[in-house]
DONUZA-654121 format. One record per residue (C-alpha): residue in one letter; chain; x, y, z. Coordinates in steps of 0.2 Angstrom, whole numbers, plus 5000, padded with zeros to 4 digits. Example, Ala and Ser with C-alpha at 12.3 -4.5 7.8 and 13.67 -1.06 7.14 Angstrom:
resn: a	chain: A	xx: 5062	yy: 4978	zz: 5039
resn: s	chain: A	xx: 5068	yy: 4995	zz: 5036
END
This chain:
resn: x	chain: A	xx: 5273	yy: 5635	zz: 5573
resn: x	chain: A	xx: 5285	yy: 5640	zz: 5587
resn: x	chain: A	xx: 5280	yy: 5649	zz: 5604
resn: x	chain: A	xx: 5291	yy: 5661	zz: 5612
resn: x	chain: A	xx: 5303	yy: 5657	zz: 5625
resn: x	chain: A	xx: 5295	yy: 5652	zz: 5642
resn: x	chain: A	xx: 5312	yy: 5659	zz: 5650
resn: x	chain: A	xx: 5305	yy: 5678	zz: 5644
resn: x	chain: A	xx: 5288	yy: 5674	zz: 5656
resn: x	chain: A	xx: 5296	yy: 5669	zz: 5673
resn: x	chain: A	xx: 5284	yy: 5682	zz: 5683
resn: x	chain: A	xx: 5268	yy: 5675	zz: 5674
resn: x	chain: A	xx: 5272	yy: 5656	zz: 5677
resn: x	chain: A	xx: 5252	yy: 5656	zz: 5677
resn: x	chain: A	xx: 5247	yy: 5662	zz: 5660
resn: x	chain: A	xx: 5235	yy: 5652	zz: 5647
resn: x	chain: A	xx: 5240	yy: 5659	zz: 5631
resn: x	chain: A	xx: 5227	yy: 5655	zz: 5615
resn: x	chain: A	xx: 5232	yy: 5648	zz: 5599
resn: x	chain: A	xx: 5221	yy: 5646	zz: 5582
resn: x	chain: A	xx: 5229	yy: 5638	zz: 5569
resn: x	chain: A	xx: 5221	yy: 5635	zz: 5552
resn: x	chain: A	xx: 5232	yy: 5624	zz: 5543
resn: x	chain: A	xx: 5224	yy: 5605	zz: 5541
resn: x	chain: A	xx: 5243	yy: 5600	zz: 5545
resn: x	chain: A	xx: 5258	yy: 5606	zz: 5553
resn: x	chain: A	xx: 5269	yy: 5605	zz: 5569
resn: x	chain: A	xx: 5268	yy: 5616	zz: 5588
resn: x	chain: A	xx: 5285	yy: 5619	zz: 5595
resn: x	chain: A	xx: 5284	yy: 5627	zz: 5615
resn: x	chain: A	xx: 5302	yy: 5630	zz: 5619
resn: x	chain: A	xx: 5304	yy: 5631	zz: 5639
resn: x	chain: A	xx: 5285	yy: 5630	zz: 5642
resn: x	chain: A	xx: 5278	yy: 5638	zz: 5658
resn: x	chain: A	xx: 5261	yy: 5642	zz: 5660
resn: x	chain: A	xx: 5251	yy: 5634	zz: 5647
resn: x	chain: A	xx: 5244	yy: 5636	zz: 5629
resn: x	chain: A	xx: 5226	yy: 5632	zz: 5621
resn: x	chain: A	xx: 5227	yy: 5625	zz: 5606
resn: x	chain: A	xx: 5210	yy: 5629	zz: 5594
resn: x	chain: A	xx: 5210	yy: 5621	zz: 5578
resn: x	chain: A	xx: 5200	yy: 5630	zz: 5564
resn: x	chain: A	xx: 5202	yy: 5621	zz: 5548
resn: x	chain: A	xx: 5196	yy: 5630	zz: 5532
resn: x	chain: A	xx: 5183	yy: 5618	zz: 5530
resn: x	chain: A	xx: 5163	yy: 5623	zz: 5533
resn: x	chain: A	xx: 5159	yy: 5621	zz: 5554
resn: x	chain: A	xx: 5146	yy: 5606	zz: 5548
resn: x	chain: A	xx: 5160	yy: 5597	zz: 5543
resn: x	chain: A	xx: 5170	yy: 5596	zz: 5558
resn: x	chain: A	xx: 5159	yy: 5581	zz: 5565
resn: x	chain: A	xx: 5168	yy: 5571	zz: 5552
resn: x	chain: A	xx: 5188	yy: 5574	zz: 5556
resn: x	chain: A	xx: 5197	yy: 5566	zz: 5567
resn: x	chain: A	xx: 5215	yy: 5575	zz: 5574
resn: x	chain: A	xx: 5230	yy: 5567	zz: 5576
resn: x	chain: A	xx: 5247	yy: 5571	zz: 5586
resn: x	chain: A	xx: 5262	yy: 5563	zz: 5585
resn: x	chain: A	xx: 5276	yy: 5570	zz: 5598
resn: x	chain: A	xx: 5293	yy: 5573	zz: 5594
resn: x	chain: A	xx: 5305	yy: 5561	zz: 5598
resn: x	chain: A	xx: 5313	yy: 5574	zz: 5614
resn: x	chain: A	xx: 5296	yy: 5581	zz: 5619
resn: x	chain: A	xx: 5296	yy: 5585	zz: 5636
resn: x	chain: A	xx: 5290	yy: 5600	zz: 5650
resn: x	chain: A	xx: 5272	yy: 5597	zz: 5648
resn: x	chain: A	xx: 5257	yy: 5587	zz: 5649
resn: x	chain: A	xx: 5245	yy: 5588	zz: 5632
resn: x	chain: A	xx: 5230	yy: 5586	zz: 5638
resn: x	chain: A	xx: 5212	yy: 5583	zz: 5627
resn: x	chain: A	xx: 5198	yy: 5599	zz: 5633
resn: x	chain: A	xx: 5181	yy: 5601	zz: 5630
resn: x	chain: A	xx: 5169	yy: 5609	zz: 5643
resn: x	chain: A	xx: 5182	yy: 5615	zz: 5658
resn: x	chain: A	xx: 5186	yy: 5595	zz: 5657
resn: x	chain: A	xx: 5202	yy: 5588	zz: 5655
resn: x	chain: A	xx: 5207	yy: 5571	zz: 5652
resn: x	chain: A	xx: 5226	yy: 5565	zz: 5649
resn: x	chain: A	xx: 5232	yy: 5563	zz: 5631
resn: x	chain: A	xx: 5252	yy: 5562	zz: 5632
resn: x	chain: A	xx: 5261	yy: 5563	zz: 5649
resn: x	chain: A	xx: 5275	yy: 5574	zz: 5652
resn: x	chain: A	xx: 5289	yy: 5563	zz: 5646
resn: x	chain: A	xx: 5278	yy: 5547	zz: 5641
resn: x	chain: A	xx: 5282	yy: 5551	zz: 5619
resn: x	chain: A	xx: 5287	yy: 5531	zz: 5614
resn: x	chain: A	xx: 5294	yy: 5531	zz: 5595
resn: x	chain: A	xx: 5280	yy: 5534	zz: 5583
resn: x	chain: A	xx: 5267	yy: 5534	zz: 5595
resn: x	chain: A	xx: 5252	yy: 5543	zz: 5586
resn: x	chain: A	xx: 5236	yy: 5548	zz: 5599
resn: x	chain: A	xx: 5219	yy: 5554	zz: 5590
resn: x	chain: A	xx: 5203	yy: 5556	zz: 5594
resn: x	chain: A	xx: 5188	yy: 5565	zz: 5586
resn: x	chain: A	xx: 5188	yy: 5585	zz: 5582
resn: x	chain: A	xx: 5169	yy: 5586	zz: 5591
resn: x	chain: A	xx: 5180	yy: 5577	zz: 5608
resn: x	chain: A	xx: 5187	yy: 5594	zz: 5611
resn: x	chain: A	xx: 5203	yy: 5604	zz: 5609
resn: x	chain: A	xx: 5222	yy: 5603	zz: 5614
resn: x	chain: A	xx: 5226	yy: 5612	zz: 5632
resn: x	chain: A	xx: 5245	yy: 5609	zz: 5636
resn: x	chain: A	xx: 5252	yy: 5614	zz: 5652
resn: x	chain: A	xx: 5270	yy: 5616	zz: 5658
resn: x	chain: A	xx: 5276	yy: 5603	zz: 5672
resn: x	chain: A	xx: 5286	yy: 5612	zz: 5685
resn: x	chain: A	xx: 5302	yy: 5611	zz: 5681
resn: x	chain: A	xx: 5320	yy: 5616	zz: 5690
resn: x	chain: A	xx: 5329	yy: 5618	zz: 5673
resn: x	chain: A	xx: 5316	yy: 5624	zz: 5660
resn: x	chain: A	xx: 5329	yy: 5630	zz: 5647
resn: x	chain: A	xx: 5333	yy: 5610	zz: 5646
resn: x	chain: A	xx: 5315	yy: 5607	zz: 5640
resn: x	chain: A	xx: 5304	yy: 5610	zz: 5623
resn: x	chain: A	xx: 5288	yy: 5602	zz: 5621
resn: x	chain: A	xx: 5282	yy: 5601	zz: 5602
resn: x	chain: A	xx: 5272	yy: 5589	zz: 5592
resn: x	chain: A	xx: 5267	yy: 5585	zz: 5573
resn: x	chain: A	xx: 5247	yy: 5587	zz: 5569
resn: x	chain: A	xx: 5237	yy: 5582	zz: 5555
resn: x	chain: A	xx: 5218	yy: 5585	zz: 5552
resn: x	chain: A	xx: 5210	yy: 5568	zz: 5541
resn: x	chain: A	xx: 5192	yy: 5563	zz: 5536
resn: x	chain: A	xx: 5187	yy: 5549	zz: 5549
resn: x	chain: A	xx: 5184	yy: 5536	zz: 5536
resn: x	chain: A	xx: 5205	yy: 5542	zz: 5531
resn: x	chain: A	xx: 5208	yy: 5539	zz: 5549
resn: x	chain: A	xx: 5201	yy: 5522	zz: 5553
resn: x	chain: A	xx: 5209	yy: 5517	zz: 5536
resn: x	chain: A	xx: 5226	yy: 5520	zz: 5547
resn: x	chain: A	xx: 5224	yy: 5514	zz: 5563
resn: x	chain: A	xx: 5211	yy: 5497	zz: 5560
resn: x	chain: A	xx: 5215	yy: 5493	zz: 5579
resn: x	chain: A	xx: 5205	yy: 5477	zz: 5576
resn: x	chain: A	xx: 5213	yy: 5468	zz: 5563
resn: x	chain: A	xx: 5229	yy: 5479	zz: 5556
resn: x	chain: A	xx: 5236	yy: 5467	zz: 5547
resn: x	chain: A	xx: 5218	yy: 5459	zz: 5537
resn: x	chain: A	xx: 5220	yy: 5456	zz: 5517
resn: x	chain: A	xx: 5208	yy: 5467	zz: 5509
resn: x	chain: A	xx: 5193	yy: 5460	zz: 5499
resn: x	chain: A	xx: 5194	yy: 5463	zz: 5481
resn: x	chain: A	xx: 5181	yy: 5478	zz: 5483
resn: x	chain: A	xx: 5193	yy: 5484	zz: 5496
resn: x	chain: A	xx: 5208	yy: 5484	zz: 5482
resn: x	chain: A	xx: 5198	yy: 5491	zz: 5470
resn: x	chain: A	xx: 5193	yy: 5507	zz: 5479
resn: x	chain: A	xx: 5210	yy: 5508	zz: 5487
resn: x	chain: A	xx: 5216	yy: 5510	zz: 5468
resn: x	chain: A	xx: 5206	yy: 5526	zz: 5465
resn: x	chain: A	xx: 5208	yy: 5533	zz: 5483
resn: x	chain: A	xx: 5226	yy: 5530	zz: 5493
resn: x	chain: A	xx: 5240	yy: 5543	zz: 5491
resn: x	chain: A	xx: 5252	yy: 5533	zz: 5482
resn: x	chain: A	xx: 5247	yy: 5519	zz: 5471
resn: x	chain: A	xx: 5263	yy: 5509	zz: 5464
resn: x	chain: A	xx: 5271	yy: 5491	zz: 5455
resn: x	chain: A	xx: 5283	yy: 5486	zz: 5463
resn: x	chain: A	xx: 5296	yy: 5472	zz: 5473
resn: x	chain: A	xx: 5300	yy: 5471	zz: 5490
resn: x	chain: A	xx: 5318	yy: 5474	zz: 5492
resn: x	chain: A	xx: 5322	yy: 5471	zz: 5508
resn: x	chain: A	xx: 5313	yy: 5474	zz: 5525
resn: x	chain: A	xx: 5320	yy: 5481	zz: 5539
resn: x	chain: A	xx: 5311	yy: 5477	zz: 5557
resn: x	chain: A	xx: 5312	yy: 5491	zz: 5572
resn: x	chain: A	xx: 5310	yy: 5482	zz: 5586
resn: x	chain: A	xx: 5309	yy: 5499	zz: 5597
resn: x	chain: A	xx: 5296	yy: 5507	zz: 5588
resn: x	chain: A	xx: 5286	yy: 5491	zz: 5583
resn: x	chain: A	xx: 5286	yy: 5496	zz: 5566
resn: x	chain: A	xx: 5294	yy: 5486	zz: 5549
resn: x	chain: A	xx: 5302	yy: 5497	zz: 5535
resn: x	chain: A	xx: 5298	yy: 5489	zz: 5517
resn: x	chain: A	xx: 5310	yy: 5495	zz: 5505
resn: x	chain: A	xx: 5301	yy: 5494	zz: 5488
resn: x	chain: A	xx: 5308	yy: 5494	zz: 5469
resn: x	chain: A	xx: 5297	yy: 5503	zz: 5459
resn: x	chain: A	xx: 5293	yy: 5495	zz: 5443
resn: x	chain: A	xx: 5276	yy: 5507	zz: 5439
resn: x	chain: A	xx: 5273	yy: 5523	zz: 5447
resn: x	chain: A	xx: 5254	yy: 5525	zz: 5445
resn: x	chain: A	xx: 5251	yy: 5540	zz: 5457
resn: x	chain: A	xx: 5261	yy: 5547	zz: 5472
resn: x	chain: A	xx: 5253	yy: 5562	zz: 5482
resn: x	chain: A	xx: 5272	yy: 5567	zz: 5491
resn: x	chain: A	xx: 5288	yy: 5561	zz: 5481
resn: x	chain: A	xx: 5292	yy: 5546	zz: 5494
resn: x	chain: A	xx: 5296	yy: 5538	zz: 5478
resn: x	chain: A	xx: 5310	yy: 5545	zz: 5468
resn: x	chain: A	xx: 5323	yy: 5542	zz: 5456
resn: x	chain: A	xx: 5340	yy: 5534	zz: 5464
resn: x	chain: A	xx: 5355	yy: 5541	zz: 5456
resn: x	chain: A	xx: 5366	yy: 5524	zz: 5456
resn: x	chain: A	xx: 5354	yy: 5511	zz: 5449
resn: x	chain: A	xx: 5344	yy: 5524	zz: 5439
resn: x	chain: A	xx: 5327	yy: 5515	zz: 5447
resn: x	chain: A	xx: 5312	yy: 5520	zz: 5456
resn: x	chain: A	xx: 5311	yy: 5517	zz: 5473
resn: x	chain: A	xx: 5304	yy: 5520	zz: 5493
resn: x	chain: A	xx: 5301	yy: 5515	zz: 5510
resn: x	chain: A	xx: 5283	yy: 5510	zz: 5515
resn: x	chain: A	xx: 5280	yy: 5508	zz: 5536
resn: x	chain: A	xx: 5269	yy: 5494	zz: 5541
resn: x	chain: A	xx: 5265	yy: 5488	zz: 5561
resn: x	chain: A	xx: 5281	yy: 5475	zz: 5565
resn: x	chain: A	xx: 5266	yy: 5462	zz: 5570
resn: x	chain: A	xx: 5261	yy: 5461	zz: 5553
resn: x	chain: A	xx: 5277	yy: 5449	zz: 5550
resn: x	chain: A	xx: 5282	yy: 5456	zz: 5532
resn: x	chain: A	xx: 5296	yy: 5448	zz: 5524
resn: x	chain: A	xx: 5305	yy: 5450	zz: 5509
resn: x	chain: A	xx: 5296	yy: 5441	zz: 5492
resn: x	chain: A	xx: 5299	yy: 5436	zz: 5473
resn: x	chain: A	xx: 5288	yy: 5443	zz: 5461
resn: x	chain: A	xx: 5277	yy: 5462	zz: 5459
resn: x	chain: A	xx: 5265	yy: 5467	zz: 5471
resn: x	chain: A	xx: 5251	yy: 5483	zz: 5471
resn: x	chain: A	xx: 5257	yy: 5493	zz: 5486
resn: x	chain: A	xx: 5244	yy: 5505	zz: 5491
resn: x	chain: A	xx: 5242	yy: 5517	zz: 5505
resn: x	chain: A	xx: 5240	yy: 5535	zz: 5515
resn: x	chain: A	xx: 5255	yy: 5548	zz: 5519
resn: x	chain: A	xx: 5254	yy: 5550	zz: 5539
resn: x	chain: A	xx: 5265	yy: 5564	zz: 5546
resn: x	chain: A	xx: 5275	yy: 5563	zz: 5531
resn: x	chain: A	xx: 5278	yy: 5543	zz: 5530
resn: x	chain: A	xx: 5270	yy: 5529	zz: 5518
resn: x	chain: A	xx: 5261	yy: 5520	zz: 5526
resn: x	chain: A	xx: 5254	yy: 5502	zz: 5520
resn: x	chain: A	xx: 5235	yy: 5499	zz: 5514
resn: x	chain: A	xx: 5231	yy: 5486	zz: 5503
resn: x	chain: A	xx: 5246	yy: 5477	zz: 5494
resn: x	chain: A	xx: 5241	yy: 5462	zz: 5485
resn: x	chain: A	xx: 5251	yy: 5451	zz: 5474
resn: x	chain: A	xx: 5250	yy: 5461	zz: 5455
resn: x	chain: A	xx: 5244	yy: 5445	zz: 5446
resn: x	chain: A	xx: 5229	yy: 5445	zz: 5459
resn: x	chain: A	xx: 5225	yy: 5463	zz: 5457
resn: x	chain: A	xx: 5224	yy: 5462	zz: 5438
resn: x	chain: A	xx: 5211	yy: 5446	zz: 5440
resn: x	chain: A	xx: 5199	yy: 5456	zz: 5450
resn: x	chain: A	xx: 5201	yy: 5472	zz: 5441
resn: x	chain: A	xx: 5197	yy: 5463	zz: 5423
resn: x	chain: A	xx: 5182	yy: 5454	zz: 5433
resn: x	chain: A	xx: 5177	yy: 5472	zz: 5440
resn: x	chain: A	xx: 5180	yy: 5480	zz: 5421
resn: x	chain: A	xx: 5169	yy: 5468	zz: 5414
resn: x	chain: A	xx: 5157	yy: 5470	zz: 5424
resn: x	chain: A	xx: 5157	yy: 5488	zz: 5425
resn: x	chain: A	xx: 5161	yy: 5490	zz: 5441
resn: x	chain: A	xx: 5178	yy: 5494	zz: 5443
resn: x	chain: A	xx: 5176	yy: 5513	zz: 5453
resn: x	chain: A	xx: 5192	yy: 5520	zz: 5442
resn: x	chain: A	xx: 5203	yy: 5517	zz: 5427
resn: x	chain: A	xx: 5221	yy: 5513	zz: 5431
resn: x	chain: A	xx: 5227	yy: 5504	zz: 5416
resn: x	chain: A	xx: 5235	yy: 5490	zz: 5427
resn: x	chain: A	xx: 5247	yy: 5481	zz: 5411
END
């Protein structure tokens, strides 16, 4: 969603203009802000549910102009300073904390700046699966695989290629060979002309030390702001011991079929 030029509102540097946006995902771009913008997500979703999402932004990479700030009441507090946008930095907080009020830094060259910013609306169980600030790189218990089988976005068999680490935006890039594609909600895994094989990129936090391996491993995880992004990933021949021991029992929460 983009917002008219601020260069078209040079007498009314003062105006608050109100946005509703309805969409659970999407981007905001302000070209040349001046003044400032509300921004008032309403998800299509029943109002008794809202208690449960959480709302993340991630700033583009050149976002400048303006402060974003997080309201609720007349009260502001900081979110993402004019300028402040780090690589990949996400900032979230709780629907119920309030909404987005963005104001336009003064400025002697506004036509040089255009504040804009990804969003995305996620359950926040989703959410805290994404950002464990505690312990982000933790193995998952066998229930924990198990349930990330029947509930992650992409579900895959596969080798690590090669990983690539970004130093800059504390982030490694696992490049996976796809030898079973189980599920995939967006097609980060696709068909590669040359070798005529599966493969994809999956992100991961830099301090999680991944390096390349021999053998298959289960990569699961969630799409954030269009990226893979890591969740459970034991060793394949782990995963189908504790899924016969689960299927036995009868407690496996899903059927995956994991030969």
């Amino acid at each position: 969603l983009s917002f008219p030029s601020g260069l078209t509102h040079e007498s009314h540097k003062k105006d608050v203009e109100q946005v509703y946006l309805r969409c659970s995902e999407g981007s905001i771009e302000w070209m040349y802000p001046t003044g400032a913008l509300i921004v008032n997500l309403r998800p299509n979703t029943s109002p008794a549910s809202y208690k449960h999402l959480t709302v993340c932004i991630k700033p583009f990479k050149d976002s400048a102009g303006a402060n974003i700030y997080l309201e609720k009441t007349g009260e502001l507090k900081l979110l993402v300073r004019d300028g402040d946008c780090s690589p990949s930095k996400v900032y979230c907080f709780g629907y119920d904390q309030g909404g987005l009020f963005i104001e336009a830094t003064p400025q002697q060259d506004i036509s040089r700046k255009i504040t804009g910013f990804q969003y995305e609306l996620m359950s926040k169980g989703m959410a805290s699966d994404l950002h464990t600030v505690s312990a982000p790189c933790r193995p998952c218990s066998d229930t924990e695989v198990l349930l990330a089988v029947c509930t992650s976005d992409f579900v895959i068999r596969g080798s690590i290629q090669s990983v690539t680490n970004q130093a800059e935006e504390q982030e490694s890039i696992i490049h996976v060979g796809v030898n079973k594609l189980y599920r995939q909600k967006s097609k980060v895994f696709q068909l590669t002309g040359e070798s005529g094989n599966w493969q994809g990129q999956i992100k991961t936090p830099l301090e999680c030390g991944v390096k390349p391996g021999d053998g298959d491993f289960l990569f699961t995880g969630r799409m954030h702001f269009g990226e893979a992004r890591l969740g459970c990933a034991p060793r394949f021949k782990d995963f189908q011991r504790m899924y016969k021991e689960a299927k036995d029992k009868g407690l496996n929460p899903c059927e995956i079929g994991p030969d």
